[in-house]
PDB file of N, CA, C and O in Angstrom:
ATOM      1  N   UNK A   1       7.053-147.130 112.936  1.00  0.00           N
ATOM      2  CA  UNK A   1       7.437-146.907 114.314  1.00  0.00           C
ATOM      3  C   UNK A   1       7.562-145.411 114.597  1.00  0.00           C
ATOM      4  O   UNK A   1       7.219-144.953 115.687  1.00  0.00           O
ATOM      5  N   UNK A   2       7.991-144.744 113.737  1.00  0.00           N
ATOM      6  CA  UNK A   2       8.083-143.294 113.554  1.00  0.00           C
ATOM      7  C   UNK A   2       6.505-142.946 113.622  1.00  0.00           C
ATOM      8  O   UNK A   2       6.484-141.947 114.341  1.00  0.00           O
ATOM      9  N   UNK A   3       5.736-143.118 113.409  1.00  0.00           N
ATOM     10  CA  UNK A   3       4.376-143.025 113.217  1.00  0.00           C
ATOM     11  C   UNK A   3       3.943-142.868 114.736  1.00  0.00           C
ATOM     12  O   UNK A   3       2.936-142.191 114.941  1.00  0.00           O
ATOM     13  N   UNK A   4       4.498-143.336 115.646  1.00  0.00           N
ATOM     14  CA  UNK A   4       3.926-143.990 117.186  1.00  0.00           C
ATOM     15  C   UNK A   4       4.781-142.567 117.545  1.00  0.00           C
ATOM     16  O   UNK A   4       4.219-141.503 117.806  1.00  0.00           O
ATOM     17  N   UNK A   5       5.845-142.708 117.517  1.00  0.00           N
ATOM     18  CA  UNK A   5       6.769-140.529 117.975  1.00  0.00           C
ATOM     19  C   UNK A   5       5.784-139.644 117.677  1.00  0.00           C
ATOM     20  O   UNK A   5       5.397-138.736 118.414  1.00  0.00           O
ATOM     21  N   UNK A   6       5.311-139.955 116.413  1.00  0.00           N
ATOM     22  CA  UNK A   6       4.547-138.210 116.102  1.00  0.00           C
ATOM     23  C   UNK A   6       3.765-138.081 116.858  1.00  0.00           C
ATOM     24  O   UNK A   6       3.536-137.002 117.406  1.00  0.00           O
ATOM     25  N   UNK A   7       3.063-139.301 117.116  1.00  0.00           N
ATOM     26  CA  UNK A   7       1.595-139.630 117.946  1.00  0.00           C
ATOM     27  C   UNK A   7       1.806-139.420 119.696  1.00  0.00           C
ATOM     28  O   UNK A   7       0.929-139.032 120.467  1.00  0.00           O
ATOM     29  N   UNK A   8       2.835-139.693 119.956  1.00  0.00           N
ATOM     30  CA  UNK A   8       3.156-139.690 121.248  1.00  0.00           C
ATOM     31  C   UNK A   8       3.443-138.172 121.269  1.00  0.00           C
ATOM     32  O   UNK A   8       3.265-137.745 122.410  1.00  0.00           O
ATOM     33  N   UNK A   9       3.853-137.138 120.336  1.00  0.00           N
ATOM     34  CA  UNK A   9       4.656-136.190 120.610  1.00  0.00           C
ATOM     35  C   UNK A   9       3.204-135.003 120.615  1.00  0.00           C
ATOM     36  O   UNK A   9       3.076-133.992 121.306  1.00  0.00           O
ATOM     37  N   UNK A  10       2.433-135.466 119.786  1.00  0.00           N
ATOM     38  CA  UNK A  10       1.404-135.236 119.417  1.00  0.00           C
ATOM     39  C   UNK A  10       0.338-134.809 121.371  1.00  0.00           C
ATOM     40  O   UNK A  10      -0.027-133.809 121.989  1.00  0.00           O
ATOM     41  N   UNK A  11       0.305-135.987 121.503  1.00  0.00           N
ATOM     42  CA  UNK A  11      -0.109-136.151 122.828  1.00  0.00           C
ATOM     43  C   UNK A  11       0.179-135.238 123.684  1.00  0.00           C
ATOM     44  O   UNK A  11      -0.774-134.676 124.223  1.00  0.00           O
ATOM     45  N   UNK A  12       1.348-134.892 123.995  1.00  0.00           N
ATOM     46  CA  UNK A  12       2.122-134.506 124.816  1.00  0.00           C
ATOM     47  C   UNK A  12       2.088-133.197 124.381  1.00  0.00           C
ATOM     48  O   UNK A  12       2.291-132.194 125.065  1.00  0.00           O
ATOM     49  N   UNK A  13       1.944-133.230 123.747  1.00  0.00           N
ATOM     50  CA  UNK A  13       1.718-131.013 122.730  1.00  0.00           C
ATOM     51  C   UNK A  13       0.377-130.472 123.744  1.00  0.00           C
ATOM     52  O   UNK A  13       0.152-129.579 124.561  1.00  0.00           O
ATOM     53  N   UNK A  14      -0.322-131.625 123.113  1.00  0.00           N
ATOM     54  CA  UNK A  14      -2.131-131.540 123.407  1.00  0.00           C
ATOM     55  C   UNK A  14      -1.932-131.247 125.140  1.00  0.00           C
ATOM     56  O   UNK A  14      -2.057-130.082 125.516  1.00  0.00           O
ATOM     57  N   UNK A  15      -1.607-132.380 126.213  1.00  0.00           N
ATOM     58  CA  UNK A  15      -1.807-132.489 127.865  1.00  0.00           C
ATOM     59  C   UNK A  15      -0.702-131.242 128.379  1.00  0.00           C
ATOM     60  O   UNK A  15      -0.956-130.817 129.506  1.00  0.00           O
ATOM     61  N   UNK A  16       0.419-130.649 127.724  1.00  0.00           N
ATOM     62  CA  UNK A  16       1.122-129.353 127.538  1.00  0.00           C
ATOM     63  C   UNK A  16       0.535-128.346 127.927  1.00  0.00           C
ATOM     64  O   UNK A  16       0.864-127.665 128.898  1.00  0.00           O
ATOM     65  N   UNK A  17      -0.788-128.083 126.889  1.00  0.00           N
ATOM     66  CA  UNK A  17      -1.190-127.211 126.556  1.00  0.00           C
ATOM     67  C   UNK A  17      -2.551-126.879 127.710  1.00  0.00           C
ATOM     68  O   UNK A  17      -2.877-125.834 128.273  1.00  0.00           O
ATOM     69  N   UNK A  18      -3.105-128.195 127.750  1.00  0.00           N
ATOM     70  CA  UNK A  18      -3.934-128.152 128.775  1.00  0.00           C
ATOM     71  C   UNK A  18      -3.713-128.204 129.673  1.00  0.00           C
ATOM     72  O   UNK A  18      -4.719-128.171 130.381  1.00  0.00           O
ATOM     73  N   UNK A  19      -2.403-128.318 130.437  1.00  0.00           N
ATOM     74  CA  UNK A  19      -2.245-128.221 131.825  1.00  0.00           C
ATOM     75  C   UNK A  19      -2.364-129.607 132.272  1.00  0.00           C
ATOM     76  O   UNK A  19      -2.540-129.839 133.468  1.00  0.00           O
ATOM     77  N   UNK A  20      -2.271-130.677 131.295  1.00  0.00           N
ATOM     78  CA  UNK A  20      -2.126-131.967 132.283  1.00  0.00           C
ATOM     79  C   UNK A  20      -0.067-132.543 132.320  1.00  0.00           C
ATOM     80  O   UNK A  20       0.293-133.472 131.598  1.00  0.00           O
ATOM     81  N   UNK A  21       0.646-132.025 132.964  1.00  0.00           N
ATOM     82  CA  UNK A  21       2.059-131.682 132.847  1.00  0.00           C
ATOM     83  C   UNK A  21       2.500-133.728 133.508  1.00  0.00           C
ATOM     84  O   UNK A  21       3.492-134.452 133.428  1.00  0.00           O
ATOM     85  N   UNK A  22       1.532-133.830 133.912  1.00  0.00           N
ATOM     86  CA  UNK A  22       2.441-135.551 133.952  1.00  0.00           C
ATOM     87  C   UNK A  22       1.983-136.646 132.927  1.00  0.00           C
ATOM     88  O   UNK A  22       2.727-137.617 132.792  1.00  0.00           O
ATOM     89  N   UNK A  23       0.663-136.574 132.087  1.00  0.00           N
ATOM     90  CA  UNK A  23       0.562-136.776 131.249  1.00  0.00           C
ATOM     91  C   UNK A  23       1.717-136.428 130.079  1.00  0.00           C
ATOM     92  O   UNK A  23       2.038-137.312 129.285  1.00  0.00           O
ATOM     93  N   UNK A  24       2.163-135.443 130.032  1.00  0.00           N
ATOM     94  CA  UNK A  24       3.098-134.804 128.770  1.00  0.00           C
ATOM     95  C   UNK A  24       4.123-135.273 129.112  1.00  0.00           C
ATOM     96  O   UNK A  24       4.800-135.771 128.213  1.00  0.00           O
ATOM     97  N   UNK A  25       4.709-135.321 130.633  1.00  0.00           N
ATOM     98  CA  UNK A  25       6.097-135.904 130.464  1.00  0.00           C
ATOM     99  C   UNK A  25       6.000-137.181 130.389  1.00  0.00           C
ATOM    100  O   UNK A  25       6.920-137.616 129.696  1.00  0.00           O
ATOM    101  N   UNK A  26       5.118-138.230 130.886  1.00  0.00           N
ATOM    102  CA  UNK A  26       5.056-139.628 130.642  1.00  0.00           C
ATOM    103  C   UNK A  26       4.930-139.587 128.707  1.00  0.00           C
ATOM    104  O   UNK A  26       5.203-140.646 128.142  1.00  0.00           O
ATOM    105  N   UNK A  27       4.612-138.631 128.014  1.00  0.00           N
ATOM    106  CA  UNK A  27       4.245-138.764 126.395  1.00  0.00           C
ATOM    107  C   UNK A  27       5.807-138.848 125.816  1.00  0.00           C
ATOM    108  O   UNK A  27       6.242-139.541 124.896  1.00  0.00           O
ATOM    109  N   UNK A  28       6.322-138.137 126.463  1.00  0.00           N
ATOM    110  CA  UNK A  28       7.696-137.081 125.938  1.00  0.00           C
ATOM    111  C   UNK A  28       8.170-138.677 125.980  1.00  0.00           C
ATOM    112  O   UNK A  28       8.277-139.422 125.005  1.00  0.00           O
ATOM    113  N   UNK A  29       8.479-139.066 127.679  1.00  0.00           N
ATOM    114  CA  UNK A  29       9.033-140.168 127.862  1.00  0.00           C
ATOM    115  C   UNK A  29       9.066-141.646 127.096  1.00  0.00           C
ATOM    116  O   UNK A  29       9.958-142.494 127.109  1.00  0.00           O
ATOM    117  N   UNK A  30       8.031-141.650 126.556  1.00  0.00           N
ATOM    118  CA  UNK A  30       7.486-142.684 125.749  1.00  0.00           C
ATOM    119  C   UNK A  30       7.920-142.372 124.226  1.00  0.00           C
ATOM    120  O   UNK A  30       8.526-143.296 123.683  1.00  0.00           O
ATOM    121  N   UNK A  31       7.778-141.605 123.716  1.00  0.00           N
ATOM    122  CA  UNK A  31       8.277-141.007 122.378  1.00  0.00           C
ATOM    123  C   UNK A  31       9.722-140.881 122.055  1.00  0.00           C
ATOM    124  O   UNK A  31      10.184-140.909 120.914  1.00  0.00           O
ATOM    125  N   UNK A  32      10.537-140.712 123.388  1.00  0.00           N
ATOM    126  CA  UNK A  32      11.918-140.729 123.562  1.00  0.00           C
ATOM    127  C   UNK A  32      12.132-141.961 123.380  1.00  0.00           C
ATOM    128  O   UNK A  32      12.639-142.185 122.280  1.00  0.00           O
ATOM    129  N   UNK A  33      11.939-142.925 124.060  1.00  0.00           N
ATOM    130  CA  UNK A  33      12.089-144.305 124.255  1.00  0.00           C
ATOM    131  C   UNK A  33      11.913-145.253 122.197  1.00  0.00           C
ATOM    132  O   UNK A  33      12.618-145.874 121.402  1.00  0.00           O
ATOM    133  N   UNK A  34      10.765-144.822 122.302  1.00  0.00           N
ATOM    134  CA  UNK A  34      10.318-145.336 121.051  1.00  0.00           C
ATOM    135  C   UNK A  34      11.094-144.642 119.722  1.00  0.00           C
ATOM    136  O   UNK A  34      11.110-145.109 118.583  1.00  0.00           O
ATOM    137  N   UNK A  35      11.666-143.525 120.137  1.00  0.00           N
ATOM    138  CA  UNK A  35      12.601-143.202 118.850  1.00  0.00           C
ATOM    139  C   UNK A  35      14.286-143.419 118.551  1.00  0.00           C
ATOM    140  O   UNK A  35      15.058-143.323 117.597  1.00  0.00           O
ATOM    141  N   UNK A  36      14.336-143.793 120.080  1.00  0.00           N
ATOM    142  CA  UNK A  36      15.881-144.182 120.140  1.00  0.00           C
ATOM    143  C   UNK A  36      16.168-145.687 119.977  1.00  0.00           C
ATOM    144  O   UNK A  36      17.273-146.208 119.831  1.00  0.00           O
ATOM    145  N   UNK A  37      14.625-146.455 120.044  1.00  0.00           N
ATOM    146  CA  UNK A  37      14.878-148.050 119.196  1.00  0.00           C
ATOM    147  C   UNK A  37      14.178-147.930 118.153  1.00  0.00           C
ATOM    148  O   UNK A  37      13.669-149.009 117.849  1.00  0.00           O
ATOM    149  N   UNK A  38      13.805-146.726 117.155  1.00  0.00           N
ATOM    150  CA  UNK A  38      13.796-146.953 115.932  1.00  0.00           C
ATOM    151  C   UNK A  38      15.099-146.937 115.517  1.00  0.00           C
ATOM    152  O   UNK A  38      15.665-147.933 115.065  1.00  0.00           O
ATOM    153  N   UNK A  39      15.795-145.463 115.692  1.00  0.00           N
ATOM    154  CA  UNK A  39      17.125-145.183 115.627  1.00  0.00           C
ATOM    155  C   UNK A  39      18.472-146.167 115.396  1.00  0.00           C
ATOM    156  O   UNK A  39      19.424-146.204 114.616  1.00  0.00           O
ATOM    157  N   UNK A  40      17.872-147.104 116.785  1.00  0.00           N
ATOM    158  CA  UNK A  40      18.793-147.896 116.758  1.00  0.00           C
ATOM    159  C   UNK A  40      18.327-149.434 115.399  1.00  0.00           C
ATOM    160  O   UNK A  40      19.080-150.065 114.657  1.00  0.00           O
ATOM    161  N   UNK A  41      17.104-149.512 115.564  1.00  0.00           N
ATOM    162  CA  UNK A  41      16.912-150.357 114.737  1.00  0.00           C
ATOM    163  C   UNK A  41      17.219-150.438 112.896  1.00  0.00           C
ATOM    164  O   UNK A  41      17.468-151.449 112.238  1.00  0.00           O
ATOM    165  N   UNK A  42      17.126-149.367 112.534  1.00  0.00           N
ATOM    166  CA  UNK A  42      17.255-148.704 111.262  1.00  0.00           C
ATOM    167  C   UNK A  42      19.193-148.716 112.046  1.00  0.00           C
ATOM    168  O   UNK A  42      19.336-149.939 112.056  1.00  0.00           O
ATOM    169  N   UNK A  43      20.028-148.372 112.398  1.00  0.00           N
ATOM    170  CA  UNK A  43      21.341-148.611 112.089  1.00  0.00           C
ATOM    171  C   UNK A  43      21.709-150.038 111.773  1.00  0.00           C
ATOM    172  O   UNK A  43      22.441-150.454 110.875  1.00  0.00           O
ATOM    173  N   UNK A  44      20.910-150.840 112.896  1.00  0.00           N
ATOM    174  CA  UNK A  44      21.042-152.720 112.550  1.00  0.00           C
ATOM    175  C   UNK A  44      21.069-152.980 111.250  1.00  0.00           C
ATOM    176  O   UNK A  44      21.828-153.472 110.414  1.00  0.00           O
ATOM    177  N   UNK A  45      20.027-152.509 111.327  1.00  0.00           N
ATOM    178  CA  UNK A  45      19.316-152.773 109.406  1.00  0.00           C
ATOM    179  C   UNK A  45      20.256-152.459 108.261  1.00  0.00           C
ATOM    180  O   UNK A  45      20.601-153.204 107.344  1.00  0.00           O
ATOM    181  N   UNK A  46      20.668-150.961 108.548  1.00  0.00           N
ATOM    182  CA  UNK A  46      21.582-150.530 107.485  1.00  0.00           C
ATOM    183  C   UNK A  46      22.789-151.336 107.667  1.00  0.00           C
ATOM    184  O   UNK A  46      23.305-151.784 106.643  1.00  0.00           O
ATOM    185  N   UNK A  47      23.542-151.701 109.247  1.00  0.00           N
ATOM    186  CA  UNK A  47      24.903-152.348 108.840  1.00  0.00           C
ATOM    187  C   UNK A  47      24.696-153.835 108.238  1.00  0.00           C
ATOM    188  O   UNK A  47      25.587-154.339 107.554  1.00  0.00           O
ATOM    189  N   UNK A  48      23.623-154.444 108.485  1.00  0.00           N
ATOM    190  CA  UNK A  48      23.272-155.893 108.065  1.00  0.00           C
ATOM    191  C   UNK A  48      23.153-155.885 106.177  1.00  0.00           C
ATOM    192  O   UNK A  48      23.757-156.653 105.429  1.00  0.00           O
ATOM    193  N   UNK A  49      22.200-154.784 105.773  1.00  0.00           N
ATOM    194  CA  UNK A  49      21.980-154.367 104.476  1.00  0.00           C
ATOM    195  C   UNK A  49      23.403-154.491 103.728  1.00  0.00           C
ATOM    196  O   UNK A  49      23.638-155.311 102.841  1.00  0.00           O
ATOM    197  N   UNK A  50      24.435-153.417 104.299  1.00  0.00           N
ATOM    198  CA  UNK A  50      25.665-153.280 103.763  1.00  0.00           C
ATOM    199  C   UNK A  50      26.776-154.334 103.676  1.00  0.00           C
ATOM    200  O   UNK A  50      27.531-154.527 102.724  1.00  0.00           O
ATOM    201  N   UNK A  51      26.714-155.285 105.401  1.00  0.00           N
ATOM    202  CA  UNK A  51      27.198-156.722 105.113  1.00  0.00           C
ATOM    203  C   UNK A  51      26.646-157.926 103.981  1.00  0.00           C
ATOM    204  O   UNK A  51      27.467-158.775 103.633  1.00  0.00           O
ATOM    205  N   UNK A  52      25.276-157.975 103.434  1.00  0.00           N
ATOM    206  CA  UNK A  52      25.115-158.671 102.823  1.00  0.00           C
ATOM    207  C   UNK A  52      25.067-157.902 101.410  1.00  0.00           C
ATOM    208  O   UNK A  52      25.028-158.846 100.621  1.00  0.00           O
ATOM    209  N   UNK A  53      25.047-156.747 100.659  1.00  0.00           N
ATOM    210  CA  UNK A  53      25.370-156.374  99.600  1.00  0.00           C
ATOM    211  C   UNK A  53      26.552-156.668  99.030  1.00  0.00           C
ATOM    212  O   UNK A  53      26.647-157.005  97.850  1.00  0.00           O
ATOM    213  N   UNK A  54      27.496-156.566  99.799  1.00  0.00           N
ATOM    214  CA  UNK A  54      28.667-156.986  99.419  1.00  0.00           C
ATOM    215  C   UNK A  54      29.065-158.388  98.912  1.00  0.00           C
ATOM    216  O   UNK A  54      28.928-159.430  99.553  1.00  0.00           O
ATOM    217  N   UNK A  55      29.681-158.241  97.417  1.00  0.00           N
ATOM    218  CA  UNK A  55      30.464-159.727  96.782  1.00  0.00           C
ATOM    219  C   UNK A  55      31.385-160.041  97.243  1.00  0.00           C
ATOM    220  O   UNK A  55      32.260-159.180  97.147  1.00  0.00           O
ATOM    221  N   UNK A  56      31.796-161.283  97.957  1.00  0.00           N
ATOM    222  CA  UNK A  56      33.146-161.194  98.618  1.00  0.00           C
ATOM    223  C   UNK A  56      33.911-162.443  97.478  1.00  0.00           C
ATOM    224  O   UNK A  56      33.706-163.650  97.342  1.00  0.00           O
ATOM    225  N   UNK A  57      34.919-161.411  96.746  1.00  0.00           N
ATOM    226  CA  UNK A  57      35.533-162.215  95.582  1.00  0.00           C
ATOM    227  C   UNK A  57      36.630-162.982  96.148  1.00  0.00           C
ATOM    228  O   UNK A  57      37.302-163.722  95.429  1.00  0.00           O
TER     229      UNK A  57
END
């Protein structure tokens, strides 16, 4: 999923540079989006990971 940020961020470097400025912020926008539900997804993961590691004696 991190893979899809670089790519989006990537994008948005590129339409930046060339002067396409609503292209880049729709990239930015999209890359934002897509890294704040990796973010969030990887915390799920880790508190679920840590609830089921645990032996409950």
């Amino acid at each position: 999923m991190l893979g899809w940020v670089v790519t989006f961020l990537v994008i948005a470097l590129i339409a930046g540079i060339l002067g396409f400025g609503g292209v880049a912020g729709a990239s930015i926008e999209i890359a934002k989006i897509i890294f704040f539900i990796a973010v969030v997804l990887f915390l799920v993961s880790a508190v679920v990971g840590l609830a089921r590691g645990r032996n409950r004696v």
